[in-house]
N, C-alpha and C positions, 0 to 999 in steps of 0.2 A: 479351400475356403477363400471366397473373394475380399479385398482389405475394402475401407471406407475410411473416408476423411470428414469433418466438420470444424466449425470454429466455433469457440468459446470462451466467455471472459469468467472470471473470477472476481469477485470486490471483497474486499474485509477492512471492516470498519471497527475504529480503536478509540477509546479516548485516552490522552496521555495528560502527562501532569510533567513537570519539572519545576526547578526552583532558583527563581533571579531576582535583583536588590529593586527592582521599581519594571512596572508596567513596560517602559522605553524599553531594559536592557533587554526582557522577554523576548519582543517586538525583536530588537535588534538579532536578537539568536535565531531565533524562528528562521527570519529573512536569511541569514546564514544556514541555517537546513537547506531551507528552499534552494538554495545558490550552490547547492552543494559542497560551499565550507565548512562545513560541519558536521558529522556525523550524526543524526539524531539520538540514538541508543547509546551511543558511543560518550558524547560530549556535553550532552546539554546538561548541566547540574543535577545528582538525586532523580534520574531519569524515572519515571515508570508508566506502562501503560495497561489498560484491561481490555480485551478483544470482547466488542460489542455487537457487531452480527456481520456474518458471511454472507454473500449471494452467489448464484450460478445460475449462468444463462449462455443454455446450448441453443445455438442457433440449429433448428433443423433444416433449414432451407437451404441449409449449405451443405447440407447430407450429400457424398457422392461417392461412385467406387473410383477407386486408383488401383492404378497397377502395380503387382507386386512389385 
């Protein structure tokens, strides 16, 4: 059997919630997610989130055989 390669992305889309003393401190933590000080799941207050929709997009123009 001959092998094949392609590329593809995946997306999953979440909305979260957590819990801070005013709008700024939120702000402030988030931008520490972003910055990677801070763990999201991990850190941010009474974390939680609900998985809101997946996508998958197989590129086929990038279909090709590779060698075993």
């Amino acid at each position: 059997m001959a092998r094949y390669s392609f590329w593809y992305s995946e997306t999953y889309t979440y909305k979260a919630w957590f819990e801070a003393d005013s709008i700024e401190e939120a702000r402030e933590l988030l931008d520490q997610v972003w910055n990677s000080d801070l763990d999201m799941e991990e850190d941010l207050p009474k974390f939680g989130n609900k998985d809101k929709n997946f996508e998958l997009d197989i590129d086929l123009a990038t279909l090709e055989e590779v060698e075993n």
